[in-house]
N, C-alpha and C positions, 0 to 999 in steps of 0.2 A: 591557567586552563582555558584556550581559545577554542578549542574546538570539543564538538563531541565526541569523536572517536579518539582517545588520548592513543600515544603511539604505544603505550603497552596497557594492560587489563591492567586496572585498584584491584589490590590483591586483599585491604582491608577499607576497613573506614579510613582510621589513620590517615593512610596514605592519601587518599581522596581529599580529604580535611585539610594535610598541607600544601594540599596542589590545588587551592583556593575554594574547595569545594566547601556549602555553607553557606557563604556569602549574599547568596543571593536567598534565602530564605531568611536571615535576619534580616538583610532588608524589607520584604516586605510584610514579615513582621513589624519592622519598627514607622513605616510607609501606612501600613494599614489597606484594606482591601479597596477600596475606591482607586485609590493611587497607583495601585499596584497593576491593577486593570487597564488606566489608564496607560503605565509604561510599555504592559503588552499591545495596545492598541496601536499607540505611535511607534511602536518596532514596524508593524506590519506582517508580523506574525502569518504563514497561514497554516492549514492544514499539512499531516504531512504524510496522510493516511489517504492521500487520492483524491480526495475534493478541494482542495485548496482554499477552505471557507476561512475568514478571518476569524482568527481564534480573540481576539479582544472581542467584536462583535459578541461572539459566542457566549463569552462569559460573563460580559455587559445581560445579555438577556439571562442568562441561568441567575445570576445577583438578583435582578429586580425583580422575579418571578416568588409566587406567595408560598407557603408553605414548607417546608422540609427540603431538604438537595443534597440530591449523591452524584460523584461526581464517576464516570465509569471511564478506566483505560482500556482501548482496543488494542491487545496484542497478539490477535490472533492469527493476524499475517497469513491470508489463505490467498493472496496475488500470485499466479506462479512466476518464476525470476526473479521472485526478491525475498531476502531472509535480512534485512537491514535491519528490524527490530529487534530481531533473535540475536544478530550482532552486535547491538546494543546493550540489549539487557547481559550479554557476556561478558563483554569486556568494563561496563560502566551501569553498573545496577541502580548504585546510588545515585545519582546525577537524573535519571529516572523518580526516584523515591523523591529528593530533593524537589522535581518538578510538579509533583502530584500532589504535595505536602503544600507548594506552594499556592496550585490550582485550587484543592480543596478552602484553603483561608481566605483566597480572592472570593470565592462564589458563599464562604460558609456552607461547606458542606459536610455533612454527620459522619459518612460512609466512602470509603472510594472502592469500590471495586474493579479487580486486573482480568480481565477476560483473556486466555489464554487457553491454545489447544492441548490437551492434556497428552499429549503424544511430545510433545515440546519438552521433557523431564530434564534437562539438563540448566535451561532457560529458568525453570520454575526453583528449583534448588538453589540458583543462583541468586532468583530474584530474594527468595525466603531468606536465606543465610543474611544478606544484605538487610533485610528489611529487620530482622531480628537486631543487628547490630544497632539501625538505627530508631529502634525503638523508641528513644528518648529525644529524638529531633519529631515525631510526629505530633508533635501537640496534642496528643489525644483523639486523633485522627484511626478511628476504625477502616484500619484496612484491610480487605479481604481480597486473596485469589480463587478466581470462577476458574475449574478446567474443564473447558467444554468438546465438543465433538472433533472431530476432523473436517466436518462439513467445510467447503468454500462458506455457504452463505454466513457462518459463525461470526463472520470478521462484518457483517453486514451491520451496522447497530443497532437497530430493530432488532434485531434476532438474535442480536448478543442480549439487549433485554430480557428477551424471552430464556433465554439459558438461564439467566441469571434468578429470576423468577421459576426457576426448576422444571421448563417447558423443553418444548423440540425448540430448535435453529430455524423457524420461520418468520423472514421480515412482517412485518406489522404495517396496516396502513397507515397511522399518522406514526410520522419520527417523535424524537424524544423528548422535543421541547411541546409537545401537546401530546404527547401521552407516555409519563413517566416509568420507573419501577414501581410496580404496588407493594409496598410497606406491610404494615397490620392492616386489618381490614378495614379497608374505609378511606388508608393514610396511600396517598400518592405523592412520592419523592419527584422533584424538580430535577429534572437527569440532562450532565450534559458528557456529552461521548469527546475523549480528546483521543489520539493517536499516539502511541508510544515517542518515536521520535519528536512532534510536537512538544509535549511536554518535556522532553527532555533538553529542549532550547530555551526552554525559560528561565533556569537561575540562572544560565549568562546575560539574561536581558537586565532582568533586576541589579544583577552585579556590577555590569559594566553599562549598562543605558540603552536606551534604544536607538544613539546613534553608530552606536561602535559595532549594533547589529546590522544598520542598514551601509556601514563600510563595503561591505561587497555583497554581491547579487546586483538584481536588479530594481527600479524605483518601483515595480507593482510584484514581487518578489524576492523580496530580499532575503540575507543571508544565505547558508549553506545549507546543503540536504543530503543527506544518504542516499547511495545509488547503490544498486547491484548491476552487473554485468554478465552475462552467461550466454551459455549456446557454442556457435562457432569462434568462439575468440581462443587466445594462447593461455591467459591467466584469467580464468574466472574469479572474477571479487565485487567487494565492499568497498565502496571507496565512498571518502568524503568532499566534495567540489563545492564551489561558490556557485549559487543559482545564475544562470545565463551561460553557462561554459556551455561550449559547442558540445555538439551528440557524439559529434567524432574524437572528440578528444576521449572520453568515458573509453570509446572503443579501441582505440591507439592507444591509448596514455594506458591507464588504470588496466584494464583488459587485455594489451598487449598485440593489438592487432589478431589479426587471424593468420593461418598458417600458410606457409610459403605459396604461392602462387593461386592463390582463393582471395574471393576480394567479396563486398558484405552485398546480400542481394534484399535482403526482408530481414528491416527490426522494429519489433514489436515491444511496447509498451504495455506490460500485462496480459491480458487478453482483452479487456475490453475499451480497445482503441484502434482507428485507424493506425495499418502497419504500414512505416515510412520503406520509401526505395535506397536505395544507394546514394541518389540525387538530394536527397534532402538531410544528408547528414552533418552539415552545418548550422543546423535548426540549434540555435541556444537552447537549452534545460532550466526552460521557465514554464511557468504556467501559461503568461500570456500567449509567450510564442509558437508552444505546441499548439496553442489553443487555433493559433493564426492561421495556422494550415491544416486545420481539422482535424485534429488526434488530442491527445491529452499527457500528461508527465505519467498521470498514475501515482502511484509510491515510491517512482522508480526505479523499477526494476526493470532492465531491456535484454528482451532475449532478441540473439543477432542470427540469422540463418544465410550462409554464405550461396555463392553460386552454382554450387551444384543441386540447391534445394527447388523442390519442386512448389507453387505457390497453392496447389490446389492436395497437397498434402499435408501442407503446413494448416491448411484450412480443419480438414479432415483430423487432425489431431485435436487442435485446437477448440474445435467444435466438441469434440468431443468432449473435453473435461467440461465445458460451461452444460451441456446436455445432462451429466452423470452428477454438477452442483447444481440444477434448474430444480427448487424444491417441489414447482408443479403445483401452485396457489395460480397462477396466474397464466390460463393457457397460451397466450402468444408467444411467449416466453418459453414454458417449456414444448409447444410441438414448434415453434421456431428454432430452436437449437438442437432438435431431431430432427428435422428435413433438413439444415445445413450440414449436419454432421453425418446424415448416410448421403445425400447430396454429393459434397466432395468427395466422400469415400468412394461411392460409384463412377466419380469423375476418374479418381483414383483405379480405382480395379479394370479401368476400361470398358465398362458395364454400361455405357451411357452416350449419348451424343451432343448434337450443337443445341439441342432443346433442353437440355440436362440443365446448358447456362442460362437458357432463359427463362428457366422456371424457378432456377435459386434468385436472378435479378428479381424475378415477381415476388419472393417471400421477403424482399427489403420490406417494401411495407407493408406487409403483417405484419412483422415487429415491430412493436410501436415499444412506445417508454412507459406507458399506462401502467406500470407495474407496481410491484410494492417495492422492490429493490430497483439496481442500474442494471441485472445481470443481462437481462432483455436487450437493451438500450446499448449495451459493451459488442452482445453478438453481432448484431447490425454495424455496429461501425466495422469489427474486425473483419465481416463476410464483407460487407461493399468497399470497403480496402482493397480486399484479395482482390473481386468481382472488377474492380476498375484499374486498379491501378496496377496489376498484373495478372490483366488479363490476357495478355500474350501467352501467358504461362498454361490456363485454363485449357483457352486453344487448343495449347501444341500437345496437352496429353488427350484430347479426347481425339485430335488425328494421330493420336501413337508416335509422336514424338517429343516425349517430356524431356525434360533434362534431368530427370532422373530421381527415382525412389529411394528414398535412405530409411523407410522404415520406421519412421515419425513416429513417438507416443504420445498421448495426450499427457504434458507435465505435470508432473509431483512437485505441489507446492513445499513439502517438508523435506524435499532429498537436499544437502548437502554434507559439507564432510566436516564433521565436529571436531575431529582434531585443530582445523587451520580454518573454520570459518566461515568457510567460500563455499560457493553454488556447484554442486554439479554439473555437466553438459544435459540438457534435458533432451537428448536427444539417441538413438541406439545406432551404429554403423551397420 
């Protein structure tokens, strides 16, 4: 078992079991938690839920930290263009279980709890069936599933705290290593947030080593990741790539190109990242290197918008789902993602002139990152994207010649098609 997406779904334990699954929790079992920490540290491990934080780091600090410790999975997946968790926890529950089981005995932790959006029912029966079976592999490890709101910000960790804690979905000022779950009264749990697919790299580190993890990727991200693909391509999917693979390959290879005589104009990294051009789709699928040119991986999920798309529509959709999750704790934030989102729109409707642009350029900095969450910090990079890097596009519709309206929605992070897996087109003709 090398990889985490196996080529067919564990239909039981069993099978999981003889296709190496395990192995890597008796290890560090038999390793012990110090060491175990240790082997995740020298993988190079990072995050794989969008921030790219070194997960050894992470639970190096959660260890040495005083009192009680729960250990919380984010699976709430509210990125739009990417369901790779969700395809995870379907095809491969266990290897999941197996990761958290492990995480929990590195850090000593009482508690794990699966943050997960409750609208997800196919995910969570999966996850349960699985976790029932392996009941007898959790050490006695209290595991619990949270099914929380639809909210974007749910998947935020702050605010999966506060769900969990029986609250509304609002991120929190201080994150989770200085201000935990509160317990019984009084008892504040040491909390540390790992991401679905993360953990679910870990009994192969423990199994096989941390250098047969660092075999491919690259030296400041190594191993593989889960990608989604969607929008204007042929096959929208899941796929699984070694970190550093070119962007274009995800969109040829895996994706299948786009359709005949269409060629890719605006792909976007979640929504909150600078959106790459055409020109830069040889950008390897690392963190550093996205980092290199001003954008970010994300979770990986890329939606691709070919050349008929309009760039100040794309905007105007866009803006709009971050406007309609802006939970509105933090005003820059949310009247920044209502003046770009009726902003574009009016660019859109024709409603507007050459001052339209340069009053959306002046709300770059009101957004600031001051916030309690990134969602602030995402808008800005996606509008000064649009704003510069096709800005030609802006232009040519507020002189009434765009290249053209296709009727943009703001995406549905939970649409795709549960039969086979894969992402819908987030887009309407």
């Amino acid at each position: 078992m090398e990889r985490l997406l196996a080529a067919d779904p564990y239909s039981d334990l069993d099978s999981y079991l003889a296709d190496g699954g395990g192995v890597g929790l008796a290890q560090a079992r038999s390793i012990g938690s110090e060491a175990t920490i240790e082997l995740v540290r020298k993988a190079g491990l990072r995050g794989r839920g969008g921030g790219g934080f070194s997960t050894g780091f992470k639970w190096r600090g959660t260890a040495d930290a005083p009192g009680p410790r729960a250990l919380v999975v984010n699976a709430a997946e509210g990125e739009p263009g990417t369901i790779k968790d969700r395809t995870l926890l379907m095809r491969n529950p266990y290897l999941v279980i197996e990761g958290i089981v492990i995480a929990a005995l590195a850090i000593d932790a009482e508690v794990a709890y699966v943050g997960i959006k409750a609208k997800f029912s196919e995910e969570i029966q999966r996850f349960e069936a699985a976790a029932s079976e392996m009941v007898g592999h959790l050490d006695g490890l209290d595991l619990r599933i949270i099914e929380g709101p639809d909210d974007y910000l749910f998947g935020v960790e702050t605010a999966m705290l506060e769900v969990i804690e029986g609250k509304d979905a609002l991120p929190r000022v201080l994150p989770p290593y200085l201000q935990g779950i509160q317990g019984a009264p009084g008892v504040e749990f040491a909390t540390m947030v790992n991401n679905v697919e993360t953990l679910a790299n870990v009994p192969g580190i423990l199994a096989r080593g941390p250098e047969r993890f660092r075999q491919v990727g690259t030296e400041k991200s190594p191993g593989t990741m889960l990608f989604t693909v969607s929008g204007d391509v042929v096959t929208p999917a899941v796929t699984e790539l070694a970190m550093g693979t070119p962007l274009s390959y995800l969109i040829y290879g895996a994706g299948g190109g786009l359709l005949a005589g269409r060629q890719p104009k605006i792909v976007i990294s979640g929504v909150s990242n600078r959106p790459l051009s055409a020109e830069e789709l040889d950008t390897p699928l690392s963190f550093e290197a996205m980092g290199a040119i001003g954008s970010g991986l994300g979770a990986g999920g890329f939606i691709v918008y070919d050349d008929t798309t309009c760039a100040a529509e794309v905007g105007a959709a866009l803006s709009a789902f971050l406007q309609i999750g802006s939970c509105g704790q933090c005003p820059p934030c949310k009247l920044g993602t209502t003046e770009f989102m009726s902003g574009f729109a009016r660019v859109v409707d024709g409603e507007s002139s050459v001052e339209e642009y340069e009053r959306l350029v002046a709300w770059l900095s009101r957004v600031t990152d001051a916030n309690r969450c990134g969602l602030g910090a995402g808008q800005r990079a996606l509008a000064s994207g649009l704003l510069t890097t096709f800005a030609d596009d802006i232009f040519a519709c507020l002189a009434g010649s765009c290249p053209g309206h296709r009727g943009l929605l703001a995406p549905n992070p939970t649409d795709h098609d549960p039969a086979h897996r894969r992402p819908v087109s987030f887009i309407r003709n």
